[in-house]
N, C-alpha and C positions, 0 to 999 in steps of 0.2 A: 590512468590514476594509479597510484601510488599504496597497495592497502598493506597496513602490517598488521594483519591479524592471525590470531592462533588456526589453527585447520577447523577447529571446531565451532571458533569464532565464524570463519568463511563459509563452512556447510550451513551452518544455522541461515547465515543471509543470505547464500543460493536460496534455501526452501522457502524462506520466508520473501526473494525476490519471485517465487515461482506460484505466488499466494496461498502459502500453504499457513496454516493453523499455527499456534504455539502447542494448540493438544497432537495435532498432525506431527508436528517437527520432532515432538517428541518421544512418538511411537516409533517413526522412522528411525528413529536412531538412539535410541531404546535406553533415553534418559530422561529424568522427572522436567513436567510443565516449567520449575522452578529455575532448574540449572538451565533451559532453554531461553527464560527471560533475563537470568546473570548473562548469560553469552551475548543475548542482543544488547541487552544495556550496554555492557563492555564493546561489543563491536561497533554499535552506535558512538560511545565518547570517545573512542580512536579513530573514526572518521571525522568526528568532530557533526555529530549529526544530532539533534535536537527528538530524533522521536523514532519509535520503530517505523511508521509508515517513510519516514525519508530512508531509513535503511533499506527495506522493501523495495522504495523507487529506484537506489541507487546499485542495485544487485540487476533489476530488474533491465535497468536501463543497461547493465554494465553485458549481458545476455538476451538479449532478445526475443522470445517467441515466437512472435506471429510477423509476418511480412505487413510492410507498410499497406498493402492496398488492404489486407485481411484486417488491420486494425482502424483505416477509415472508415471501411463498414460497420464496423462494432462504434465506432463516433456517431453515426449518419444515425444511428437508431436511437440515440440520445437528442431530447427537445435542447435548444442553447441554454434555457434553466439550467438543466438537470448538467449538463457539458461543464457549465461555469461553476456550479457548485463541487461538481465533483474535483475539478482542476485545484479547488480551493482548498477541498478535505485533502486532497493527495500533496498538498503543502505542506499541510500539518493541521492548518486551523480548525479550530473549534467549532459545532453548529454556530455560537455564540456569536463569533466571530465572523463567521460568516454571515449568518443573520445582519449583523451590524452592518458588514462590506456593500451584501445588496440590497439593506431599506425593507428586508423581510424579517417574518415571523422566525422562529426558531422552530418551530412543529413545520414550517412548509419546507425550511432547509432539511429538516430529517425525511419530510415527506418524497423531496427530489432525490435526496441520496437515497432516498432505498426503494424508488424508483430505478433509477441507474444499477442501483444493486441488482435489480431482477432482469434489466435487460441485458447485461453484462454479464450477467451468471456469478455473478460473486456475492460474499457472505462478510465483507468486511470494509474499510480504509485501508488496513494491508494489502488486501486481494485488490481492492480497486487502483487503489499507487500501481501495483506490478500489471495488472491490466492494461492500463493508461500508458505506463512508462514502456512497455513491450512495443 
């Protein structure tokens, strides 16, 4: 793939494919929360990408972390709830939305995503895109 983005544009979406913070991104590279969310914006609508969490997947995916068997294990610890829900939020969708997708509550799709958040060691939809997508 194809990306034209500025340098500063592409480090913000290495860190943020590597799940890091927007307060994290920012200390790294020793520029305000604010100009870290202008960069994503901007790197997101010259991908043509609908959300930070798809920038995150699409960094993520585009560098890989962990070896495929290291990331079916990290799957295998997830119930297929919480596997489905997750795959949904790393889309982009909304609890809401999700909610609607599986005939569930909105409190038990938060309840499964942050389940998943703790077996997977993550603290976000950012983090969990780049977890997934790795």
């Amino acid at each position: 793939m194809e990306w034209d983005l500025s340098g500063s544009e592409a480090r913000v979406g290495q860190l943020l494919g590597l799940g890091y913070s927007q307060k994290e991104i920012a200390f790294a590279l020793g520029v305000s929360p604010s100009s870290v969310c202008r960069r994503v914006q901007s790197g997101a609508r010259k991908l043509r990408l609908e959300s930070r969490t798809e920038l995150a997947a699409a960094f993520a995916a585009a560098a890989p972390r962990i070896t495929a068997t290291d990331r079916q294990l990290l799957l295998e610890t997830l119930s297929p709830a919480e596997l489905a829900v997750a795959n949904l939020a790393t889309l982009g969708q909304s609890d809401a939305e999700i909610a609607r997708r599986r005939g569930a509550s909105e409190r038990t799709v938060e309840n499964q995503l942050q389940s998943a958040y703790r077996k997977l060691g993550v603290h976000s939809r950012t983090e969990l895109a780049a977890r997934l997508s790795a």
